[in-house]
N, C-alpha and C positions, 0 to 999 in steps of 0.2 A: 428605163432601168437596164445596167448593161448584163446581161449573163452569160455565165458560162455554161454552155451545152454539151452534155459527155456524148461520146458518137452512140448512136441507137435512142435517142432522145429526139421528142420530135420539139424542133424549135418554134417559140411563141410566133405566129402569122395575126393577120390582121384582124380576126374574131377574137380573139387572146386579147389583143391590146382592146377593142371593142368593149370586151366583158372587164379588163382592169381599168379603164375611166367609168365605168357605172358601177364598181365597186366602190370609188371614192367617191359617188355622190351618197352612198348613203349612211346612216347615220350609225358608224361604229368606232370606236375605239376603247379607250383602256377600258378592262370589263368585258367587250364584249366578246363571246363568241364565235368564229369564225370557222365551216370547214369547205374546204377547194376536193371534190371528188374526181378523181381521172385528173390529177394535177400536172403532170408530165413536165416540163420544166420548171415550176413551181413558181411561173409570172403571177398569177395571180393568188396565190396563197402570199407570195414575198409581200403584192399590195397589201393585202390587207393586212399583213405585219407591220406595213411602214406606215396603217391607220392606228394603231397601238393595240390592234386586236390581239386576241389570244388567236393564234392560228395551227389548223392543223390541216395537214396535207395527207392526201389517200391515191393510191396507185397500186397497180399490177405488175411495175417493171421496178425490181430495186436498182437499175441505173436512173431512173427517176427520181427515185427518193433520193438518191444519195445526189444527182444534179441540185434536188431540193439543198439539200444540207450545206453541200459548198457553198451555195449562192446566200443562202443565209449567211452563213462566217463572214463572206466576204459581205454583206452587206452593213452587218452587226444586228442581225434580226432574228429571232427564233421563232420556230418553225418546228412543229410536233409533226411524225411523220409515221405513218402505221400503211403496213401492206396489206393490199386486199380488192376487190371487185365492189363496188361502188360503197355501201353501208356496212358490208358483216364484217367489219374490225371494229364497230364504233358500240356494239350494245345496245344500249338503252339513253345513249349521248343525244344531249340536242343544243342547238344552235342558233343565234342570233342571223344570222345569214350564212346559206349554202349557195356555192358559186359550184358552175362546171363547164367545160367545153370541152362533151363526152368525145368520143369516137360517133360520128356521124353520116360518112362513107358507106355506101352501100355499096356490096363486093356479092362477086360468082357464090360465096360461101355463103350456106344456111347460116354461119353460126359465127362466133368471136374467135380470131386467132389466140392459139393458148401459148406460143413464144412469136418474139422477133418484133421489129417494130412497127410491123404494121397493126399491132395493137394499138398504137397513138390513132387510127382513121378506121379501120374498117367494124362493120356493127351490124352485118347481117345483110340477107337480100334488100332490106328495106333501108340499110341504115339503123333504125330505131330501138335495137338490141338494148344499150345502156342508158339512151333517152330514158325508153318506155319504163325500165328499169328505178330510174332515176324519179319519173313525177310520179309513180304509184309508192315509192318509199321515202321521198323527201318528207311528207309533211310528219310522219312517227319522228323527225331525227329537229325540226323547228321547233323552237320556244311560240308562246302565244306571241303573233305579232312579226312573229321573224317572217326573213324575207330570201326566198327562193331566187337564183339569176342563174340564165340558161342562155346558150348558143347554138344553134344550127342551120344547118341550108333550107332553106324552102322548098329542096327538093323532096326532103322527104317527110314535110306536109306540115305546114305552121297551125293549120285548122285541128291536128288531127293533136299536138302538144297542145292548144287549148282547152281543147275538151277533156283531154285524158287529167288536165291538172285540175281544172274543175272537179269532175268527177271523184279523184282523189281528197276533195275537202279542200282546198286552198281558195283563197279568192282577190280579190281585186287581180283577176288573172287579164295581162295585157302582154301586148305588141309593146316594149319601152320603143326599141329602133330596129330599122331593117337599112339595110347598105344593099343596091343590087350591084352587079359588076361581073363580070366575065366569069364563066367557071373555072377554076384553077387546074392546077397540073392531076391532083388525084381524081377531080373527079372525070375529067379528060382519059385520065388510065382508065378507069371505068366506064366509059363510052367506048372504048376500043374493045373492053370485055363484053359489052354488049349488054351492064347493067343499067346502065343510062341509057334514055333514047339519044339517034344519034343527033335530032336536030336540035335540042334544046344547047343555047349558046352561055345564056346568064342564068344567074341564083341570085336571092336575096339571102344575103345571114341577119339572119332575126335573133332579135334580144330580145326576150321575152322574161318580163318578171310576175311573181306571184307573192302571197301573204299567206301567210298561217293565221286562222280567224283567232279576236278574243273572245275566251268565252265570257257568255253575259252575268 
């Protein structure tokens, strides 16, 4: 998909594209409901628009939403878009599939940058600021049967998003895929910061999917 990226927008990488081919294996279109949280260029909210979903897209940066917006026109796609910190724009909303590739980066800072674009990667000393965020409030915002899809590094700990989604009620909780491959440029910044240790050289980006149980 070609998009257009406004500057301070972090552009789609290769967990993005990852997470938008397992969004088109699964089983939505017209009818269903769709929301993309921490959408940032709006790759994968646009997929599941070009699945016939209802789509809505959620962000912190209105140059994200508005990257969203463009790229829909030019696509011929619509694309609902509400500002906000992962769930509190949406209410009592819930969803056939919630897709995200949060901020995953772990940075010198306790806490979430509140401007600038480094909002698109950093999430705390650990990374897991809007993960942890994210699997303790996804299953209130799923339909019975909906389906959870999640992105991040092994760095900051594949075991430890299992459990927590588990624990949250969700289940058929799995590993869908892991890619391992060199660490890239940010988290390379953050070995110079001295958040990363300095020997680790690769990461796996793990796809990890989950279910909202039916009840019986």
């Amino acid at each position: 998909m070609n998009l257009l990226i406004l500057p301070g927008v972090f552009a789609p990488i290769s967990d993005s594209w990852m997470l938008a081919d397992a969004i088109r294996q699964e089983s939505i279109g017209p009818g269903s409901q769709v929301l993309d949280v921490c959408t940032g260029s709006g790759v994968l909210a646009l997929t599941a628009a070009s699945c016939g979903a209802d789509t809505t897209a959620v962000d912190v940066s209105r140059r994200a939403l508005l990257t969203v917006r463009l790229n829909a026109y030019r696509h011929g796609l619509t694309v609902r878009t509400l500002r906000g910190r992962t769930f509190a724009a949406l209410g009592g909303q819930r969803f056939d599939l919630i897709v995200s590739n949060p901020p995953y980066v772990p940075s010198p800072r306790p806490d979430v940058p509140r401007y600038g674009a480094s909002r698109a990667w950093e999430a705390g000393h650990d990374g897991r600021i809007i993960l942890d965020a994210l699997c303790d409030q996804a299953p209130a915002h799923l339909r019975p049967g909906g389906v959870l899809l999640l992105v991040h590094s092994s760095l900051i700990g594949t075991d430890k998003t299992l459990e927590r989604l588990r624990r949250a009620g969700l289940v058929d909780v799995e590993v869908r895929q892991s890619v391992r491959g060199p660490l890239g440029p940010l988290m390379r910044d953050q070995q110079v910061a001295g958040t990363i240790p300095a020997d680790i050289d690769e990461e796996d980006v793990v796809l990890v999917r989950a279910v909202a149980p039916i009840p019986n």
